[in-house]
N, C-alpha and C positions, 0 to 999 in steps of 0.2 A: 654746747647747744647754740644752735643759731639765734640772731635777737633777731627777732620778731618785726621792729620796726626798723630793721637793716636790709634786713630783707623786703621791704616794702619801698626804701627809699631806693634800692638799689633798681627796682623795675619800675618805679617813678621817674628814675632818672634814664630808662631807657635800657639799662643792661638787662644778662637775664637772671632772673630769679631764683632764689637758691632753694634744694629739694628740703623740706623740713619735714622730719619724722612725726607723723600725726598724733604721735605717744609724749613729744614733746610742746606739737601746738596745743593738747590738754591743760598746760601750763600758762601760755600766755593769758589767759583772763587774769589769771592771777596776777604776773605780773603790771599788766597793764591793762585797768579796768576802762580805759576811756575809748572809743567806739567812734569814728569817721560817721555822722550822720547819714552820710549818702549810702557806705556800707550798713551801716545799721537797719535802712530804710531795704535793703535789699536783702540782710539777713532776716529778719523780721517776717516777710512775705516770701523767700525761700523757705526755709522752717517750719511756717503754717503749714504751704502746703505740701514740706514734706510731709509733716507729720498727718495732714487730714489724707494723703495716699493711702498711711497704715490703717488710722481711723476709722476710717468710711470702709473696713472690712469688719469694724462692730457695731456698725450700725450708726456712726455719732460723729464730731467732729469738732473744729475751735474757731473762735472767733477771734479773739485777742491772744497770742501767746503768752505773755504775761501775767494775765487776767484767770485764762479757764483753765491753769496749772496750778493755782492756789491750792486749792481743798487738797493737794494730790490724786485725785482720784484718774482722771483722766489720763493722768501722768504714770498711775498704774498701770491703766489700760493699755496706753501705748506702748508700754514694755513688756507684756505678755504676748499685745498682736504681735511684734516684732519680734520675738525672742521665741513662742512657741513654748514658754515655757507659763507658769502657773504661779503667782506672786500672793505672801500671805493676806490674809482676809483683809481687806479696809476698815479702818472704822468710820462709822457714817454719822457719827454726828458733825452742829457746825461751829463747833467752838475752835477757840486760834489751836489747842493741845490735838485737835484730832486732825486739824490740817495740816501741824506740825510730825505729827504721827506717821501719818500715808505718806508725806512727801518723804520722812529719812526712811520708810521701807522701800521708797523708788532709789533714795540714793544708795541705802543699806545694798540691794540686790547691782544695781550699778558697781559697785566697789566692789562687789564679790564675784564680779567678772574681770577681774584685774586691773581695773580703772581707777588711775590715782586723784580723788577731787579734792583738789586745793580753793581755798577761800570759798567753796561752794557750798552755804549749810542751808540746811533748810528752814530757815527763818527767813531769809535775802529770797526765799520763791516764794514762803507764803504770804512776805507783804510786797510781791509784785516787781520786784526789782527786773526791770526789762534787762539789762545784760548780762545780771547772773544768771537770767532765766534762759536767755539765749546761748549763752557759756553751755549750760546744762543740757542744753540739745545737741549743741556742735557736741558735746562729747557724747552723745549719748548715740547722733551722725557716727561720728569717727569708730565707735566700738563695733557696732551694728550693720552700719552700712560699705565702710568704707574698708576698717579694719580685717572683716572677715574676707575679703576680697582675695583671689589667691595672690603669689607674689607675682604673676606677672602681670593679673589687673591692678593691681594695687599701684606698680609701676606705671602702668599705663594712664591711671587716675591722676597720678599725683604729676606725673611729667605733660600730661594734658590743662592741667588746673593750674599747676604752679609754674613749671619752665615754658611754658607759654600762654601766662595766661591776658595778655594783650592779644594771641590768636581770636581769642573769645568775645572779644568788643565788637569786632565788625561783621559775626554772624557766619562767618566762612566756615570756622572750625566746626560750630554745629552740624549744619547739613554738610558737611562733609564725613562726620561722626555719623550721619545717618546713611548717607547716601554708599560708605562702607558699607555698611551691614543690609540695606534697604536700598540697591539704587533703583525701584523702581517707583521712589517715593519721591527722589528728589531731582531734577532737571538739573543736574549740577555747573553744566556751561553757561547755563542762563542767567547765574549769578554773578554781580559787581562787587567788585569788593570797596565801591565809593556809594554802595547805598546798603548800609549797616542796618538801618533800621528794617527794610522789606528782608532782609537775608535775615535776621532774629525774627523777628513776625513769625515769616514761612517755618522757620528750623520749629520755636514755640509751637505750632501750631497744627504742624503736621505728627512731634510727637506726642501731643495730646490726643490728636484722633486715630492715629493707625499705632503706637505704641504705647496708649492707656497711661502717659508720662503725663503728668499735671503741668500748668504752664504755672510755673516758681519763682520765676522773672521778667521784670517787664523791660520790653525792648529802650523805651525811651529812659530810665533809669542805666543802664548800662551805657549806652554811647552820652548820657548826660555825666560820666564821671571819667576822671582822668585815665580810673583804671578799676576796673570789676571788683568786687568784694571776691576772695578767694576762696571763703569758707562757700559762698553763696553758690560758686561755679562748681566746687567739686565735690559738693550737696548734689547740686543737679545732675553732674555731668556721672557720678554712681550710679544714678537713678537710668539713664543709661546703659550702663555696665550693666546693671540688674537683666535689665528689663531682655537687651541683648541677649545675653548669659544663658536665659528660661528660656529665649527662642531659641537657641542652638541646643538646648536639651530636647526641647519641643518636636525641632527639627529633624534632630539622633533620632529619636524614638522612633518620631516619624516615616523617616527612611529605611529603619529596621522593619517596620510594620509593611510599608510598600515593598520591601524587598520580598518580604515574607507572599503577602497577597499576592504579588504576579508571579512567583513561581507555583503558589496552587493554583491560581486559574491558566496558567499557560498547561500545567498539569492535568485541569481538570477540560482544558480544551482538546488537548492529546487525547483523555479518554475518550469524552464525546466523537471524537475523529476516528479513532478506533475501534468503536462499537459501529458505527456509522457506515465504515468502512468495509468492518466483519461482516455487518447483518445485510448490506449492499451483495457482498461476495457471496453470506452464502442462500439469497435468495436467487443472486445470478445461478448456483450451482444447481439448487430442489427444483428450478426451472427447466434448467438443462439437461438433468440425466432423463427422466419420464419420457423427453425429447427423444433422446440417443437410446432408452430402454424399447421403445417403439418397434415392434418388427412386425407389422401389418404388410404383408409381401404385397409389391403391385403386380398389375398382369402383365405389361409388354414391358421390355426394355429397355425403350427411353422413358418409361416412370421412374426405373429405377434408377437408370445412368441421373438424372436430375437430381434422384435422393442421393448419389453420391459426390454429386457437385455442390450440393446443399452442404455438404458435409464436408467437403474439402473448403469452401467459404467459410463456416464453422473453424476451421482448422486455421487457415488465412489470417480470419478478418476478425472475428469475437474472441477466441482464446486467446490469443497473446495478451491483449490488453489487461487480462486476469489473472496472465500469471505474473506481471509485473505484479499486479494490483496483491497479490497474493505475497510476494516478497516483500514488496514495499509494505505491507500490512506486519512482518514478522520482525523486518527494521525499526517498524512505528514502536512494538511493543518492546521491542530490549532499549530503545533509544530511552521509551517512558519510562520503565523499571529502573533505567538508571539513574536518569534523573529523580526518581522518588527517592531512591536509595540514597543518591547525594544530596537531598535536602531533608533527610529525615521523615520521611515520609512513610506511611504502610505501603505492603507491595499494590500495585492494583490488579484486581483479579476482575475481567470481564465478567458480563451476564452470563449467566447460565445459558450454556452451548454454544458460546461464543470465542470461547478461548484457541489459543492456536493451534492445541491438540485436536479441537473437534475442528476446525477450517481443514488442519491435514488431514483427516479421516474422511471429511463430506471429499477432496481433493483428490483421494485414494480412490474413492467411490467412481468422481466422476471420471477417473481414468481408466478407472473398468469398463464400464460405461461403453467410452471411446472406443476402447478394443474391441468389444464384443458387437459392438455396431457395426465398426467396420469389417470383422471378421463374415459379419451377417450379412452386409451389402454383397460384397467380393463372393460369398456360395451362393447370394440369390441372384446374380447379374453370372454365375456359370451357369445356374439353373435353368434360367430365362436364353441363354444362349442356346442350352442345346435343346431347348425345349422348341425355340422356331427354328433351329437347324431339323428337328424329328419333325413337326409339322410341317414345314416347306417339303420336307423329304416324302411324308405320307401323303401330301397334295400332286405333289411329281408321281411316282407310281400310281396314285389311286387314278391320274386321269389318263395315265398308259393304259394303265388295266379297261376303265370302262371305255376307252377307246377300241381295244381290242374285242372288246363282249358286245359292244355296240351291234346290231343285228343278230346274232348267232343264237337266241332263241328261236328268232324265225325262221332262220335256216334250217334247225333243229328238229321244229316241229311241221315243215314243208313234207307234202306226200306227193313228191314225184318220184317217186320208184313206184307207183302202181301201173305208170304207164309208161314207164321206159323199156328201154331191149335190152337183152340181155348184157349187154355189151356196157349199156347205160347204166343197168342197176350195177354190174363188175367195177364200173367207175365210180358210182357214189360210193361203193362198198369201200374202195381205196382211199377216194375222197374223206370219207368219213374217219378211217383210219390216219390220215395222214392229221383233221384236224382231231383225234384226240391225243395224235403225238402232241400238237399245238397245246390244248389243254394242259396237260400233266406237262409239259415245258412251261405254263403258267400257274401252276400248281403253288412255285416256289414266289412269286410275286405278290400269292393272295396272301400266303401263310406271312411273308413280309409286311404288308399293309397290316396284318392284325397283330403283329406282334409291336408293329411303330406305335399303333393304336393304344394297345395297353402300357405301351411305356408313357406317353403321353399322361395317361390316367394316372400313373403310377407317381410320378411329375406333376399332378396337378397342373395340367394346362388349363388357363381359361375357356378355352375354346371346347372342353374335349365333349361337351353335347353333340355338336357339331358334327365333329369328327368320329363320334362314338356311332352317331345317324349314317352317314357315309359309309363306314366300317359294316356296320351291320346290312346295309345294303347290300355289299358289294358280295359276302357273305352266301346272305341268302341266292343272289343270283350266279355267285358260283355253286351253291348246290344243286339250283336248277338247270344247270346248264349240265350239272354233272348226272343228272337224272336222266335228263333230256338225248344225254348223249348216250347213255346207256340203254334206252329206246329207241334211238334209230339205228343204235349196231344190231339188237336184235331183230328190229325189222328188215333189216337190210340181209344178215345172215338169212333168215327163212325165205326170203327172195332167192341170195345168192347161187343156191341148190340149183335154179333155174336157170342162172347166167352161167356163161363157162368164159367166153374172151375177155381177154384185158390185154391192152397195151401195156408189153413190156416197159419200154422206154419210157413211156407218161408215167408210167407208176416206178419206174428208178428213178427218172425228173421229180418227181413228186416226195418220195421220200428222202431223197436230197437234198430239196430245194428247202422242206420244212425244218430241219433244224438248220439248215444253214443260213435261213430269213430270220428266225429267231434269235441266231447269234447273233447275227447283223443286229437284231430289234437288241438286244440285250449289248450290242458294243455302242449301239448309240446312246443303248439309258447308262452305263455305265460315265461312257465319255459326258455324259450332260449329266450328270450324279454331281449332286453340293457335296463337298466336302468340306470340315472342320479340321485345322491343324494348331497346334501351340505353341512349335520349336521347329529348327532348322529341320533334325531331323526326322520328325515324322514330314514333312513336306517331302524330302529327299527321297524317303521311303514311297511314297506316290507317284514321284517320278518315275524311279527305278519300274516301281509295278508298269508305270503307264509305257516304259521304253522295253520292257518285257514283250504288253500287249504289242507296239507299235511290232517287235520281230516277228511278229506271227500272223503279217498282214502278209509278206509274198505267198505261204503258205494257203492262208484264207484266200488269194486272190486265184492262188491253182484250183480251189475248189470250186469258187465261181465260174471259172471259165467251163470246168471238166462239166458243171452242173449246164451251163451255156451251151455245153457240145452236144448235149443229148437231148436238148430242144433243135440244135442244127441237125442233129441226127434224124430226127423224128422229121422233119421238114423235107430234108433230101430223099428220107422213104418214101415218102406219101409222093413227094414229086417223081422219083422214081418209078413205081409203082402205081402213078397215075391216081392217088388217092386223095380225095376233096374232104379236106380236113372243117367240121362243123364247128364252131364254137372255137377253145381253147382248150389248153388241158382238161381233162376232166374228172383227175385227181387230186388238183389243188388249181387254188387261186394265185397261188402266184407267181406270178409270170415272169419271165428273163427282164420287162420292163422294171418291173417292182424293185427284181433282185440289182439289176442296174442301179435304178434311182438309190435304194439303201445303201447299193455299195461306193455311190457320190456322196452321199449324205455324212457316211463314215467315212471318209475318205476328207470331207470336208470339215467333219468335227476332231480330230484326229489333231491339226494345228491349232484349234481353236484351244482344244484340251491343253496344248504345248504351250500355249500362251498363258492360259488362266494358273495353270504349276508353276510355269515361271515370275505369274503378277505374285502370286503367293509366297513364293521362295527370295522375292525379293521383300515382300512384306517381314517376312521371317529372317531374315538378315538384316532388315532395317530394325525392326524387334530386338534380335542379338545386339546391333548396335546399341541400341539406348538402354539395353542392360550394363554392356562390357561402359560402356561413356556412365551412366549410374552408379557402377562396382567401382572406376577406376576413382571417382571423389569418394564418395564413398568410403573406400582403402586409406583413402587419404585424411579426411577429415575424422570418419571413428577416432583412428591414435590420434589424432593433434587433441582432439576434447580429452581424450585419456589423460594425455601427455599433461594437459593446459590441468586438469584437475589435479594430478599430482604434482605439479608446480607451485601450484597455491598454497597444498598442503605444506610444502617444504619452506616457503614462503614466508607463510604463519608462524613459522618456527622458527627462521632464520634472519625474521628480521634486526634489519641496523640501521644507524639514523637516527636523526629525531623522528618522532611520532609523526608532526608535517611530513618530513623527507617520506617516513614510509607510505602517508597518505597519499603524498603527489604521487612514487612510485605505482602503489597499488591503483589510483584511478589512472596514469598511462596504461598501466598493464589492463586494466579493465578495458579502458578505450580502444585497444590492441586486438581485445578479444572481441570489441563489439566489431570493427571494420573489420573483422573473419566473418560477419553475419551474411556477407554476398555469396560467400558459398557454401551455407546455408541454405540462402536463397533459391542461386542454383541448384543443388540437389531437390530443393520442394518441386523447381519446375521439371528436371528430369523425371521426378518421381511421379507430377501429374499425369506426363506426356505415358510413361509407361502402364500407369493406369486406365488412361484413354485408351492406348491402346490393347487394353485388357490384358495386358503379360501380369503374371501370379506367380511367377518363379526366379529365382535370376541366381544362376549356377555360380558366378564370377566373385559373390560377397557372398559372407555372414551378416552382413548391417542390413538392416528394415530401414525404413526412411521413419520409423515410431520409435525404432534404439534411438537413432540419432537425434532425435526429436527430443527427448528427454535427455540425453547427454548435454544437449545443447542448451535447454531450460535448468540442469542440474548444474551448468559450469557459470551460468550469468548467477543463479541463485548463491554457488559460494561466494564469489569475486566481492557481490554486493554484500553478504554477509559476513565477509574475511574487512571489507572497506569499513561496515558498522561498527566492529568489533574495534577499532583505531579509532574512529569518531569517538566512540564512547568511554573509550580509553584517554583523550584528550578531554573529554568532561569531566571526567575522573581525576586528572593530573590536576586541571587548573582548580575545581571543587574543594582536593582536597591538598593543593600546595605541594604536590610530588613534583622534585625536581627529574630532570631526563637523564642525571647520572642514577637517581634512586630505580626511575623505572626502568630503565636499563637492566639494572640489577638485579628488578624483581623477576624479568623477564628470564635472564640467566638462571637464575635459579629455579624457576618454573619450569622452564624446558629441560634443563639438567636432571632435575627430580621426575620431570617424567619418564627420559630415557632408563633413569635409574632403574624405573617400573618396569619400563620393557613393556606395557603397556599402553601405548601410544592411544588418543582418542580422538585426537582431529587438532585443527589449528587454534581451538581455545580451549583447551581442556585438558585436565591431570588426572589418572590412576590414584583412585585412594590408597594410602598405606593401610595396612594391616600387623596388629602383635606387635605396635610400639602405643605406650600409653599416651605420651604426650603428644603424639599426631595423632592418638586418637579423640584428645580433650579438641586439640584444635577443629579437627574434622567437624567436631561436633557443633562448630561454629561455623565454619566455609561449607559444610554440608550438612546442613537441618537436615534432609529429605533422606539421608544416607543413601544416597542413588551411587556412590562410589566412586562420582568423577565430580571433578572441581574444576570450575571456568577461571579463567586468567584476570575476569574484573572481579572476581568473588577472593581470588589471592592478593589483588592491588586491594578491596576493601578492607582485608583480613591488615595485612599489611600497615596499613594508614591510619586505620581507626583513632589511633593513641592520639596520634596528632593533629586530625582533622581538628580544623576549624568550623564548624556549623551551628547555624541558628536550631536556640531551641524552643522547646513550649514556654519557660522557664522567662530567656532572653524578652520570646515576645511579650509574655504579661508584664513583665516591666515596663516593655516600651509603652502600650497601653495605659500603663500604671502614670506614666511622665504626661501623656497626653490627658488623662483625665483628673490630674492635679492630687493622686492620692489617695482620689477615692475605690472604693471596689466595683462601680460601675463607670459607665462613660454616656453620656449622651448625643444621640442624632447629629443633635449641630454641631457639639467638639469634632466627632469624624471630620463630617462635610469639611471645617473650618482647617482641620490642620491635615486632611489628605486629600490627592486629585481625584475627582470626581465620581470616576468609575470604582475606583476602589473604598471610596467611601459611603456607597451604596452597595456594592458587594456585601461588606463589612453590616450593613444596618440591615439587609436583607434576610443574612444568614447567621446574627446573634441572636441569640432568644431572648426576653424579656427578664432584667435583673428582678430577685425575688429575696434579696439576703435584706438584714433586719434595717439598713437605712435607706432602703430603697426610696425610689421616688417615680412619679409619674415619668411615662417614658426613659427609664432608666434598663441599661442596655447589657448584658452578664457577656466582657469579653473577656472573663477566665475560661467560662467553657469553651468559647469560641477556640483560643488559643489552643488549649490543649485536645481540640476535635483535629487542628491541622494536623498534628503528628501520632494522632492515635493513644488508646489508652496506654500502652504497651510503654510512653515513654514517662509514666510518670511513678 
């Protein structure tokens, strides 16, 4: 054993001071009862206020150490508050046998902690002996405060106190003992090591305010001695260790509890953002379909062509943003699930009709919707086309027609046959025959006009009052005419009895003339006839007709002459014959000038017709172009989305790498498929232009620009969802401490066992087994729902479980437990005091009021709390 004052002389003289076993310094009073006044004077007032630290937790405390340990009593007490344990009854009277009494039940319990007291009896404490009495603390120090210390505070104590303990005179060591554990207590460049006294002051000073450490020593007592009392320094410097010690449990707990908190509220943030997000999407959707379900027809065709730009802007400019919003919405939830899952969490199941089953179904909806809209625009924009194609076309004949009837009741019902000659009435006779050739050659023009008519009705024109007014007009005054004309054939016949001459030739000129003015009228209306075409080949087909008509013009042109010859004939008679010709024909009206003009007329529509087939035929070939330029991307892009989706798939399965490596790979490859979105793009604009220009067919593809459109929303939706799947799978790893050679493995065998199925389900999912027991125990855990398929993070959880490391309800009520000192509640201010801010408001927000049998005002039940984070399920 080391001597005691060898060890003192040796760090008196400057060297260093040798480690003495605290089990051994129990001994020195014994040996040497005689006490350094200066050290005395600092043991003395260390001691106190060790001992009034424990005290003053029973309410009580000391004055003279010496002095208020007599009776024993106090000296009881202080070894109960210390020890936690329960010391036999006192006796309470005040005779020297009952002071004699309590103090050997303090030493009796002391010794029966293994503590050897030599020369220490209880007679030398109850008449007051100040160094036995001090002996008796130091040991009672050393068993309690110092001894229980682990072995490497213990080291740390005794190598601070004793192998340096001149560090301790000039204040350094202290605040720097603090400003270790605390530097944001102590300015520690600020200090001199040549002004000892402000450096102990401040060390004193600031452990009593911010580390509830009592000030034990006084600064001028220390630098007034050659060298510190050792017992007195690592008295204090324990107290220290203590105090430290509770804050790092304080601290644990603490950090357990903050860890805990911000992952439910980053959790409970994600739901918030997820409903937020859902009920956002599907009020965008109950908005939109009613929209798109709309088929209030308008009346002309740029109402409609607008609704269908309306609707191609719709397609553009508002959808896309939704349907990200819609994936990014299906990434939120498996990101969230998993992370519940990794933290022990219940699953979170959204509000009612919120979940992503009901998002895909309103989603389903609104893409019906979309079709059926558009299918509805495209037959009412044909409707509307040929509805002003019939209209235009019933306004063209009906003003030939009333052009033609224009006068022809008055002619009809004129009585100049009462006074004409025979000769006259023989000409009206013919006249009248020739126009009801005229007639019944317009016979098929009225029956025309009434048939555009009721198709119109038929079609719901806007217009068809109008039109149906016209109609009926034109009608009626074709019956009259048809009346009218059957009135003056009879009057003309009971005349004719009378007449006997007629001019041959006027009346061959005459019924000549009449149908071959009418073809004439009927090659004009033809040639100025709108025509409607959709493809190359009905345009060609009009052509052909129209190069048909055109051969049949030398032919028509013989007739006009032969019809021309026999008004030069009739001219050359009469001049021959000396004959003064009255008037003009008097079989018809119309004359070689007329049949002239018609035949310029036609003659001059004839190239116009050639032109307007040709402006046509090249519209219809430029049409054909922006089909075959549509079909040829088209061709092209359909397989590349096929191609790109069954990539993925194979992908999913085949990956190798680290989980990063696969990540980085799959966002190039996502990036890859985004700059494919230009010909995308281009296709939307081909597909406008061909809409514009009203083509509804395209022989060259099977692809819609609507297939593509969902191929192309269906291959960004896996990429992104094959991407989550690897995110969440690195949450998983690091969560649950999976090394990249285990998940490797788990992956192998995942995939392997699916093939085994033959069953394949996509790139995160496995074929359940069937008619093996023990995959069916497991099943029963990777697949509650027995849906038959099992995800690849549900076989990593299966997998890991054993090992995971995670917090539980269990973990947290401890922590709780550290922070509230024990008790089974916590209060307001502990939180505040030992978590940051937000979370210690959280915390007092969402505990409910403690109600268990030592409750107190404002006392705070965070058992329940604790076990609310991970649901009843886990306890």
């Amino acid at each position: 054993m080391v001597d005691y004052h060898a060890s003192n002389s040796q760090a008196s003289s400057g060297g260093p001071a040798v480690y003495m076993d605290p089990r051994e310094q129990e001994n020195d009073w014994d040996r040497d009862l005689l006490l350094d006044p200066a050290w005395e004077k600092q043991q003395r007032k260390t001691f106190t206020a060790w001992c009034n630290s424990h005290l003053r937790k029973a309410g009580t405390q000391i004055e003279n150490i010496e002095e208020d340990f007599r009776d024993g009593l106090k000296l009881m007490l202080l070894l109960e508050v210390i020890s936690g344990e329960r010391l036999p009854k006192p006796e309470r009277g005040k005779m020297r046998v009952h002071k004699i009494n309590n103090v050997n039940k303090a030493l009796d319990y002391i010794a029966s902690k293994g503590v050897k007291l030599v020369s220490i009896g209880a007679e030398e404490i109850v008449d007051g002996n100040a160094k036995m009495t001090l002996g008796m603390i130091w040991t009672i120090i050393l068993r309690f405060a110092i001894q229980d210390i682990s072995v490497e505070g213990h080291v740390f104590l005794i190598s601070l106190a004793l192998s340096y303990i001149d560090s301790w005179k000039d204040g350094l060591a202290f605040n720097a003992l603090i400003h270790r554990h605390r530097p944001e207590l102590i300015d520690y460049d600020k200090l001199r090591k040549d002004d000892p006294l402000t450096n102990l002051n401040n060390a004193f000073e600031v452990a009593e305010k911010y580390l509830d450490i009592p000030k034990m020593m006084d600064a001028e007592d220390i630098v007034g001695t050659l060298r510190p009392d050792e017992k007195a320094i690592m008295t204090y410097v324990s107290c220290f260790y203590h105090a430290f010690s509770g804050a790092q449990k304080a601290e644990t707990a603490a950090n357990r509890i903050c860890k805990v908190l911000a992952v439910n509220q980053e959790n409970e943030h994600l739901m918030e953002d997820y409903e937020k997000l859902a009920s956002d999407l599907l009020d965008w959707i109950r908005r939109t379909i009613p929209w798109l379900e709309n088929r209030a027809p308008e009346k002309t065709m740029a109402e409609m062509q607008q609704k269908l730009e309306d609707f191609r802007g719709y397609r553009r400019v508002h959808k896309p943003p939704k349907v990200q919003e819609k994936c990014q919405l299906e990434i939120n939830f498996n990101t969230l699930q998993t992370k519940l899952r990794l933290s022990n969490r219940p699953a979170f199941m959204p509000s009612e009709g919120r979940m992503v089953s009901d998002i895909n179904g309103s989603w389903h909806n609104l893409e019906g919707a979309e079709k059926g809209y558009e299918e509805w625009m495209l037959n009412e924009i044909r409707r509307l086309e040929r509805l002003d194609h019939l209209a235009e076309k019933f306004r063209q004949k009906a003003t030939i027609h009333e052009s033609w009837t224009d006068g022809k009741e008055a002619m009809l019902t004129q009585k100049d046959y009462e006074t004409a000659s025979l000769s006259e009435v023989k000409a009206l006779l013919r006249k009248h025959e020739a126009f009801e050739s005229d007639l019944a050659a317009h016979q098929d023009r009225v029956e025309q006009i009434a048939a555009i008519a009721q198709e119109l009705n038929e079609l719901d024109y806007y217009d068809s009052p109008s039109v149906n007014s016209r109609c009926q007009k034109i009608c009626e005054q074709w019956d009259a005419l048809g009346s009218l004309t059957q009135s003056r054939r009879e009057s003309l016949e009971r005349t004719e009895k009378q007449l006997e001459s007629i001019d041959e030739l006027y009346l061959e000129y005459a019924k000549r003339a009449a149908p071959f003015n009418n073809w004439m009228e009927g090659a004009m209306e033809d040639l100025q006839d709108m025509f409607i075409v959709h493809n190359i080949e009905e345009i060609q087909g009009l052509i052909t007709a129209h190069e048909q008509f055109k051969s049949t013009l030398p032919e028509a042109n013989k007739e006009r002459e032969a019809i021309q010859a026999i008004q030069a004939e009739v001219q050359k008679i009469a001049q021959y014959n000396g004959i003064k010709l009255s008037g003009g024909n008097p079989y018809t009206t119309i004359t070689p000038k007329t049949i002239d003009n018609k035949w310029d007329k036609v003659e001059q529509l004839v190239p116009q017709r050639d032109q307007a087939l040709q402006e046509e035929l090249a519209k219809q070939q430029s049409n054909d172009h922006l089909r075959r330029k549509f079909a040829t991307q088209a061709n092209i892009v359909g397989p590349w989305i096929q191609t790109k989706m069954e990539e993925i798939g194979r992908i999913s399965i085949e990956m190798n790498g680290t989980l990063e490596d696969q990540l980085v790979n799959l966002r190039e490859y996502e990036q890859s498929i985004i700059e494919y979105k230009p010909n995308i793009d281009q296709l939307e604009g081909d597909h406008q232009l061909i809409q514009e220009a009203l083509i509804f067919d395209n022989k060259y593809t099977a692809y819609t620009m609507e297939h593509l459109r969902v191929g192309w929303e269906q291959l960004l939706t896996t990429i992104a969802r094959t991407i989550n799947e690897i995110e969440n799978q690195i949450l998983t790893r690091d969560a649950k401490g999976i090394s990249q050679e285990q998940l490797h493995e788990y992956r192998t065998s995942f995939n392997h066992f699916d093939k085994v199925r033959g069953q394949h389900r996509g790139p995160a999912s496995a074929s359940a087994p069937t008619g093996d027991a023990e995959f069916a125990r497991i099943m029963g855990i990777v697949d509650p729902n027995n849906s038959g398929v099992v995800t690849f993070q549900a076989f990593i959880d299966f997998m890991s479980r054993e090992t995971t490391d995670t917090d539980t309800a269990d973990q947290v009520i401890a922590s709780f437990k550290i922070l509230a000192a024990d008790k089974n509640f916590i209060m307001a201010e502990e939180l505040r005091r030992e978590l940051p801010p937000d979370q210690a408001e959280y915390c007092i927000a969402r505990m409910a009021p403690y109600s268990g049998p030592d409750a107190k005002p404002g006392a705070l039940d965070y058992m329940s709390f604790s076990t609310a984070l991970y649901g009843e399920s886990d306890l």
